[in-house]
MARBATI-382903 format. One record per atom (N, C-alpha, C): residue number from 1; z, x, y. Coordinates in steps of 0.2 Angstrom, whole numbers. Each point is the difference from the previous one (the first is absolute). Layout:
N
<NUM,<Z,X,Y>>
...
***
This chain:
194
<1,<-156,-251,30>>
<1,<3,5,3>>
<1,<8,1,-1>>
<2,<3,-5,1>>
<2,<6,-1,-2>>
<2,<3,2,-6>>
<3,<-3,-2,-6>>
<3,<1,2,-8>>
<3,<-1,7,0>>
<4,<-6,4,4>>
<4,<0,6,0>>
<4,<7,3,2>>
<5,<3,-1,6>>
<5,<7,4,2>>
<5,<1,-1,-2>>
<6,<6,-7,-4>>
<6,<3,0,-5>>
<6,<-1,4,-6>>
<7,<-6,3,-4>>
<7,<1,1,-5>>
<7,<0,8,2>>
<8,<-3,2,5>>
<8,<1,9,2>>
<8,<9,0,0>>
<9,<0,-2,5>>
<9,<8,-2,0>>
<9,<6,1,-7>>
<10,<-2,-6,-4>>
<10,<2,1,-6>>
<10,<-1,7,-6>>
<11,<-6,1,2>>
<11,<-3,7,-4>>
<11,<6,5,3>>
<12,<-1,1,7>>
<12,<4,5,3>>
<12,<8,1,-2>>
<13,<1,-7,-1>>
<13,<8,1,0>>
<13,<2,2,-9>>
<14,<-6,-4,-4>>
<14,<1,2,-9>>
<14,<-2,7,1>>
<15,<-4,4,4>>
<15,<0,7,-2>>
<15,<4,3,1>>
<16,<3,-2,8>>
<16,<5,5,3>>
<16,<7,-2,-7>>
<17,<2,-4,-1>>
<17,<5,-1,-5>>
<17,<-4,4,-7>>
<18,<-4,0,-2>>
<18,<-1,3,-4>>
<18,<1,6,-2>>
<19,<-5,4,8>>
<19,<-2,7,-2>>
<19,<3,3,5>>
<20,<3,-3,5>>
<20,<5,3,5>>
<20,<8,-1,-3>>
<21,<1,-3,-5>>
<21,<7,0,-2>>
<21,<3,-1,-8>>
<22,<-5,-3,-3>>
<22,<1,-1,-7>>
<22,<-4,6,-2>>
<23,<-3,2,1>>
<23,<-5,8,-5>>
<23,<4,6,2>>
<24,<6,1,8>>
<24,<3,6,2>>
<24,<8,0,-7>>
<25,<1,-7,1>>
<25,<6,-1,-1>>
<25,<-3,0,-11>>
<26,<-3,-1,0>>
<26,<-2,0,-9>>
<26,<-1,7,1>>
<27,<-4,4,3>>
<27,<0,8,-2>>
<27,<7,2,-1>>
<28,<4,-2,6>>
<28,<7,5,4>>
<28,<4,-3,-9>>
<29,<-2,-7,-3>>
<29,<6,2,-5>>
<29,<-3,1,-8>>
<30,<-6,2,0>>
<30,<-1,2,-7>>
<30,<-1,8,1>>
<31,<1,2,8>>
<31,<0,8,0>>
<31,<8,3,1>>
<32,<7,-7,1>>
<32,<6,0,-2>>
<32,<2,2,-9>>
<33,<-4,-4,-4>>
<33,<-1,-2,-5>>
<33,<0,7,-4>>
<34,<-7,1,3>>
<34,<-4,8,-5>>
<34,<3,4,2>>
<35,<3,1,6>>
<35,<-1,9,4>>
<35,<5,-1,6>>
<36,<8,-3,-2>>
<36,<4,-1,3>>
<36,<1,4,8>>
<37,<-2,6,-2>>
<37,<4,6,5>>
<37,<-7,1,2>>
<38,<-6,1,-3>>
<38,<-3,1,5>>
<38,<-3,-6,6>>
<39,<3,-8,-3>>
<39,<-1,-5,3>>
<39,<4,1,7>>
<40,<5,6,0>>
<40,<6,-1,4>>
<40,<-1,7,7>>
<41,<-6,2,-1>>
<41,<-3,5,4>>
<41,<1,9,-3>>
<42,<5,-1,-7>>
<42,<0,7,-4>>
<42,<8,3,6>>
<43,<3,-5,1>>
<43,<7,1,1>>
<43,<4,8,-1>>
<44,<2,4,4>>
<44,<3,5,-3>>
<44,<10,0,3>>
<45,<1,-2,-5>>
<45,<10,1,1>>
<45,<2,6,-5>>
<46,<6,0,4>>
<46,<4,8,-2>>
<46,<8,-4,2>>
<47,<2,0,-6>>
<47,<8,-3,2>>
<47,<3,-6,4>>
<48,<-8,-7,-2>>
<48,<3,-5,1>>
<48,<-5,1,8>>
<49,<-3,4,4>>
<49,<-1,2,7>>
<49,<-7,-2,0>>
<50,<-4,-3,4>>
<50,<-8,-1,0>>
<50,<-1,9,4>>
<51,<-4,2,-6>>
<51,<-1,6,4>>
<51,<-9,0,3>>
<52,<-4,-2,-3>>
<52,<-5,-3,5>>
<52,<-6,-1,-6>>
<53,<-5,-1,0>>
<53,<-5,-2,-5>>
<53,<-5,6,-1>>
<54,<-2,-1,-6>>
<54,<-5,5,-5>>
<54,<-6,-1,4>>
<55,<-2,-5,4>>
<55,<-7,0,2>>
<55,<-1,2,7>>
<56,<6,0,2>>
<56,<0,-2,8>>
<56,<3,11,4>>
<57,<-5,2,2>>
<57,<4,10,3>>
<57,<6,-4,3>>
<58,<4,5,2>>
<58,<3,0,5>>
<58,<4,7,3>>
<59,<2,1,6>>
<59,<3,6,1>>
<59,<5,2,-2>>
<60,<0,10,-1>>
<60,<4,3,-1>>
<60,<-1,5,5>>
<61,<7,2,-1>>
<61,<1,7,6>>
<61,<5,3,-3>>
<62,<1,7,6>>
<62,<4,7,-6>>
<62,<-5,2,-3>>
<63,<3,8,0>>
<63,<-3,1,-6>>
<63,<3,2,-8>>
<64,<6,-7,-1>>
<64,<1,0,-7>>
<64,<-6,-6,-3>>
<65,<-7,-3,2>>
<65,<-1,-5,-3>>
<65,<-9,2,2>>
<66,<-6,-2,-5>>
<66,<-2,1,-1>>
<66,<-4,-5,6>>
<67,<-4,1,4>>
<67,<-3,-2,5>>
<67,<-6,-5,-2>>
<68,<-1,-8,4>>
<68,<-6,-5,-1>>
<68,<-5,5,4>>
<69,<-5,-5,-1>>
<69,<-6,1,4>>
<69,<2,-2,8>>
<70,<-2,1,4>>
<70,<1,-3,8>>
<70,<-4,-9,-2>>
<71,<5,-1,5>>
<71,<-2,-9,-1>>
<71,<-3,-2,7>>
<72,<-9,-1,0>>
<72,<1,-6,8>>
<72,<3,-6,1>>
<73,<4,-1,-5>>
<73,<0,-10,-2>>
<73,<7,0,4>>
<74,<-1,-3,9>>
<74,<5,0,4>>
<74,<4,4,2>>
<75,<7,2,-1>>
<75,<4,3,-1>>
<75,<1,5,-7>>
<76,<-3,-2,-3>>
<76,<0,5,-6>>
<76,<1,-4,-5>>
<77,<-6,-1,-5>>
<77,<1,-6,-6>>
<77,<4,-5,0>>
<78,<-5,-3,7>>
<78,<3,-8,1>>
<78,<-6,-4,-2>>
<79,<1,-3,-6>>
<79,<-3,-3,-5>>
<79,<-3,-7,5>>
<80,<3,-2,5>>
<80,<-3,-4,6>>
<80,<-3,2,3>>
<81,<-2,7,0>>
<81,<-6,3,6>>
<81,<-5,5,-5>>
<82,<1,-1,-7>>
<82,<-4,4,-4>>
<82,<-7,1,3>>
<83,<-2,5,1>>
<83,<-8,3,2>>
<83,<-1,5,2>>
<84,<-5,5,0>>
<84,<1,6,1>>
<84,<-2,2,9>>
<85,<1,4,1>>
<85,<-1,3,7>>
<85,<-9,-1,4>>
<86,<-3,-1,-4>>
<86,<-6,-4,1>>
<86,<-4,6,7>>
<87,<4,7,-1>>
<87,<-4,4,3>>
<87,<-4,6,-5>>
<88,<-6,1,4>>
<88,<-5,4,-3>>
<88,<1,9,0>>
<89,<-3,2,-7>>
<89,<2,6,0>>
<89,<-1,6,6>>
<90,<-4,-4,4>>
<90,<1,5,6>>
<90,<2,-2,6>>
<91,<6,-4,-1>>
<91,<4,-2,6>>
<91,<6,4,2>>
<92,<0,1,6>>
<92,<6,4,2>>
<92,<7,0,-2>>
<93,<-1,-5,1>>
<93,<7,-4,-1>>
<93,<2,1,-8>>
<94,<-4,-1,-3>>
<94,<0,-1,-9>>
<94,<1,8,-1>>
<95,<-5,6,2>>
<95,<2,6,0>>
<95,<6,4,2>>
<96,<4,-3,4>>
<96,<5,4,5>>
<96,<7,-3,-6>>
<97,<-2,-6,-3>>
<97,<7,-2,-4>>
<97,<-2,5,-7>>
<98,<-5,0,-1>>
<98,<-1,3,-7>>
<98,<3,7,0>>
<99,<-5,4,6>>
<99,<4,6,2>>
<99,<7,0,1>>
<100,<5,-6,3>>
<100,<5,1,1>>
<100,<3,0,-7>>
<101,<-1,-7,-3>>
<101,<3,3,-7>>
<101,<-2,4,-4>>
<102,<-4,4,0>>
<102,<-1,5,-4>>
<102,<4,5,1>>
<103,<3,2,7>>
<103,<3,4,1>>
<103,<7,-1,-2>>
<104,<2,-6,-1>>
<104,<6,-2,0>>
<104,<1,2,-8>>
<105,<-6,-2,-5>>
<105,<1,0,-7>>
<105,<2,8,-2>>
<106,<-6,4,4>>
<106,<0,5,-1>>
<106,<7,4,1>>
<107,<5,-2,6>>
<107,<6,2,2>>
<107,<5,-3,-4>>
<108,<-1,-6,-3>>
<108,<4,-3,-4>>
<108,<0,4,-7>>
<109,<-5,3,-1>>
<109,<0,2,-9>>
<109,<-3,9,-1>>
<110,<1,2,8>>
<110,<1,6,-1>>
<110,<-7,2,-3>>
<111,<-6,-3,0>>
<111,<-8,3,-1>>
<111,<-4,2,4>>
<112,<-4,2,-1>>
<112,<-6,1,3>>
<112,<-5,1,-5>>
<113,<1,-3,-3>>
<113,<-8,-4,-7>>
<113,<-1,-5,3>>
<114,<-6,-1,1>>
<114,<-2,-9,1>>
<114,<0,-4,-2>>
<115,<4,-6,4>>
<115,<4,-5,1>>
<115,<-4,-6,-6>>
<116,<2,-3,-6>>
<116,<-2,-6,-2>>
<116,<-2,-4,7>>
<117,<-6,-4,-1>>
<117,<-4,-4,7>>
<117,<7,-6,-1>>
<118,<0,-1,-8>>
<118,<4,-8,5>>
<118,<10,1,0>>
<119,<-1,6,1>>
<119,<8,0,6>>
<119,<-2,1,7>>
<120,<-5,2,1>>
<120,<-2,-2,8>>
<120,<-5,-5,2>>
<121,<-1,-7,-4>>
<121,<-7,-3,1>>
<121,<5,-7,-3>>
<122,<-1,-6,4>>
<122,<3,-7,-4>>
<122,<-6,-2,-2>>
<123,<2,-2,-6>>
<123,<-3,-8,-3>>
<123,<-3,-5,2>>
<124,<-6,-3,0>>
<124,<-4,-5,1>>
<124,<8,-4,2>>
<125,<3,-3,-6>>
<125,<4,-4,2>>
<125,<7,2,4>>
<126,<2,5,2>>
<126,<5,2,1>>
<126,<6,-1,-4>>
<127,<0,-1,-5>>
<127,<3,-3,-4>>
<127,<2,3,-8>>
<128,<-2,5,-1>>
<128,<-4,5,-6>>
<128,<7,1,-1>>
<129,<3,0,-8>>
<129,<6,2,-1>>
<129,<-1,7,-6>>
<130,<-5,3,2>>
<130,<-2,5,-5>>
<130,<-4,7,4>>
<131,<2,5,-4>>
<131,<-3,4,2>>
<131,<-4,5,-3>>
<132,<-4,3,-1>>
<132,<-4,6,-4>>
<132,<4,3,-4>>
<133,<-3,3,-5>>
<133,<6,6,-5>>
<133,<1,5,5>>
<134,<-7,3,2>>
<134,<1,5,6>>
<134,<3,0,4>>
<135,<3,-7,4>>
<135,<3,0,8>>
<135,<7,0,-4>>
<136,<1,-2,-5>>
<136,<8,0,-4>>
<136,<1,9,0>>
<137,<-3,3,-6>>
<137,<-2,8,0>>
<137,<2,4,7>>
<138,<-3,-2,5>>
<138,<2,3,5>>
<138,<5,-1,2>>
<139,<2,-7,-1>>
<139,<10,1,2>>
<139,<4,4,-5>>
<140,<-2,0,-5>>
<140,<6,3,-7>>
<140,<6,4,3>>
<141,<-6,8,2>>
<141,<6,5,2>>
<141,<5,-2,6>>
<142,<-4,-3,5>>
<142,<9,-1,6>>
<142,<4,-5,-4>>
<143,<-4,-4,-1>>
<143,<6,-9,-3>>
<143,<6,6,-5>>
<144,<-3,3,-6>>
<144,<5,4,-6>>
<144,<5,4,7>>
<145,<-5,4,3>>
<145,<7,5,4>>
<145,<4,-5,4>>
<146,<0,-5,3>>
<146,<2,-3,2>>
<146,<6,-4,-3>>
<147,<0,-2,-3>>
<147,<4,-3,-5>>
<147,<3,5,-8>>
<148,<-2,7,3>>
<148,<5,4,-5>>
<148,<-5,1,-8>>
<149,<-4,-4,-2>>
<149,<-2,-1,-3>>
<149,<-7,6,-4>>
<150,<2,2,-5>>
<150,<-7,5,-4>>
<150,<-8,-5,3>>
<151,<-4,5,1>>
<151,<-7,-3,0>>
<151,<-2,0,-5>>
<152,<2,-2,-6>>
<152,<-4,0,-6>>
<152,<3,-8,-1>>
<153,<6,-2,2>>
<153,<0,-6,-3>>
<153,<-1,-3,5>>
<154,<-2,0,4>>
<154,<-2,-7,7>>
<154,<-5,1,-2>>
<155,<-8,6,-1>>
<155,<-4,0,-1>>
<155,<-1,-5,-8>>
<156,<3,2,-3>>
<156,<1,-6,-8>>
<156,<0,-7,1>>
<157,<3,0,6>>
<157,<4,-7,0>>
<157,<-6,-4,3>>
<158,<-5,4,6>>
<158,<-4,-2,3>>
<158,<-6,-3,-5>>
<159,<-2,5,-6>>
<159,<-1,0,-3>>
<159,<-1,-4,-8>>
<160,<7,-3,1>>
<160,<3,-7,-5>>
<160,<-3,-7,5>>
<161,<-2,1,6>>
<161,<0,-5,3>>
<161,<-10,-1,4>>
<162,<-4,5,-3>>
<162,<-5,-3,0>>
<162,<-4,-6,-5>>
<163,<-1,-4,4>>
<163,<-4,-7,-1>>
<163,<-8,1,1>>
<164,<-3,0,-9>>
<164,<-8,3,2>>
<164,<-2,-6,3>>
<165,<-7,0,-2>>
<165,<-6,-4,2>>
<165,<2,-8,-2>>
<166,<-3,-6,2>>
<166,<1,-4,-3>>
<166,<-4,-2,-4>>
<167,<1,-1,-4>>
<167,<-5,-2,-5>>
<167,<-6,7,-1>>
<168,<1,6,2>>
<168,<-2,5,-3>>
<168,<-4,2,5>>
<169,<-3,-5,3>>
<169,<-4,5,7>>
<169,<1,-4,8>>
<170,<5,-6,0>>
<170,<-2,-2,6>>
<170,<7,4,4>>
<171,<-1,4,7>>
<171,<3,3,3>>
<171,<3,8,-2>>
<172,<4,3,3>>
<172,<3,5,-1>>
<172,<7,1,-4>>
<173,<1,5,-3>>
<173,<8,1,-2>>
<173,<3,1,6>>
<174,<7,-4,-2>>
<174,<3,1,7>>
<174,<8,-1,-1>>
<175,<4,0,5>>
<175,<7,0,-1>>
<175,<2,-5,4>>
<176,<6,-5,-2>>
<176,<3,-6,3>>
<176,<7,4,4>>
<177,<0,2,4>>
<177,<4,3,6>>
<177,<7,-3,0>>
<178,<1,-5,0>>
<178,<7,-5,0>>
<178,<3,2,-9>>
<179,<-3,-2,-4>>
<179,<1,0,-7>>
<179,<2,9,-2>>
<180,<-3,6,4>>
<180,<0,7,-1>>
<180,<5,1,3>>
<181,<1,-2,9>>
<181,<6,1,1>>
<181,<8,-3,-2>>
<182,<-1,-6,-5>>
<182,<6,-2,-2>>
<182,<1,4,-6>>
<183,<-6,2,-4>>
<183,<3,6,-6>>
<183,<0,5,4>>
<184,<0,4,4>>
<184,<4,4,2>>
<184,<9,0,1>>
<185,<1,-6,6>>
<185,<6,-2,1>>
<185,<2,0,-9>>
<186,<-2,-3,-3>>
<186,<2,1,-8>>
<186,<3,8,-1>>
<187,<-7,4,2>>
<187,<1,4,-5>>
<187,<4,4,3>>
<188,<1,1,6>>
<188,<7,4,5>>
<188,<4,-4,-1>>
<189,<5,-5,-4>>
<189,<4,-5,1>>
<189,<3,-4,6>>
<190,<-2,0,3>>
<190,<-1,-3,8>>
<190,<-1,-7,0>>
<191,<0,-4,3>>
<191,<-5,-2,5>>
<191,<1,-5,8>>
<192,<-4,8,2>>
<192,<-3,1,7>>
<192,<-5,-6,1>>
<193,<-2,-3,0>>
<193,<-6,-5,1>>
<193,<1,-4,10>>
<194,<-6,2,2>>
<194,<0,-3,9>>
<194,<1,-8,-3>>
***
C-alpha cells in the first residue's frame, strides 16, 4: 500500500511539473520564437502608448468613433468577467436593453433602417473586438459628418479594413473596430483615441 502512495505521489508531482509547467512554458516560447507579437496578445501602440489589443473590443463613445458591439463582460470588456448575459431571447430584461440600444443607435446615426443585430446584441464572450461590415455601414454617414469628412472616403476606409473569412469559410467578414478607429484618427490627422 505504501509503494502505491508513493508512486501516485511521484506520478502526480512528474506530471504536474511536466504538463502543468514545462508544456505551458515550451509552448509560451516557441510561440515567442514563431509569432512574436501574436505571442504578446496582438499588441496595438500609437506613439510609444499601449492603445489596447487586436483581440480584446473595447469601448468607444461620441460620435467621432465607430461604435463595438455592447459587452456583458463586467463593466464592459473585462477580460476577468468575460461571458455573455446568459439571458434568453425572451427575457425582459434582455429585450428592454436591446430596445434601449436600438434607440440610442438609431439617434446616434440619424436612421431609421434596421439596426445591424450586433450593435445591439453582445457576444458569447463579451469580449468581441469586431464588428459586421453592415454594423460598420451603418455608422459611415454620422462618424464622416461628424468629423467633417466626405462619405466616400470613410466608406473607403471602412472598406480597406474588411477582414474575410478565415481560411475561406470559417466565420463572417468583419471589421476590427480599434484598428478602423485608429485609421480614422490617421485619416482626419488627429488623434482623439478614449
Amino acid at each position: 500500500m505504501r509503494k502505491e502512495i508513493i508512486t501516485s505521489l511521484l506520478y502526480t508531482v512528474v506530471t504536474t511539473l511536466l504538463l502543468g509547467i514545462g508544456y505551458p512554458l515550451g509552448i509560451t516560447l516557441v510561440a515567442h520564437l514563431v509569432m512574436p507579437h501574436k505571442a504578446d496578445g496582438q499588441l496595438i501602440t500609437k506613439n510609444g502608448v499601449l492603445i489596447g489589443s487586436k483581440l480584446l473590443g473595447q469601448t468607444f463613445s461620441g460620435p467621432t468613433y465607430f461604435h463595438s458591439r455592447p459587452s456583458a463582460a463586467g463593466t464592459g470588456y473585462d477580460a476577468a468577467n468575460s461571458s455573455g448575459s446568459n439571458l434568453g431571447p425572451t427575457n425582459a430584461s434582455l429585450l428592454a436593453r436591446v430596445q434601449q440600444s436600438a434607440a440610442e443607435e438609431r439617434k446616434a446615426n440619424k436612421a431609421t433602417a434596421d439596426i445591424p443585430v450586433d450593435l445591439v446584441t453582445a457576444s458569447g464572450s463579451g469580449l468581441d473586438p469586431d464588428i459586421t461590415v453592415a454594423a460598420a455601414e451603418f455608422q459611415i454617414f454620422a462618424i464622416a459628418h461628424a468629423r467633417g469628412l466626405p462619405v466616400e472616403q470613410v466608406n473607403e476606409l471602412v472598406h480597406q479594413h474588411i477582414q474575410p473569412r478565415q481560411l475561406g469559410v470559417l466565420g463572417e467578414p468583419r471589421v476590427n473596430v480599434l484598428e478602423l478607429n485608429l485609421a480614422l484618427d490617421d485619416l482626419s490627422k488627429s488623434a482623439r483615441l478614449p
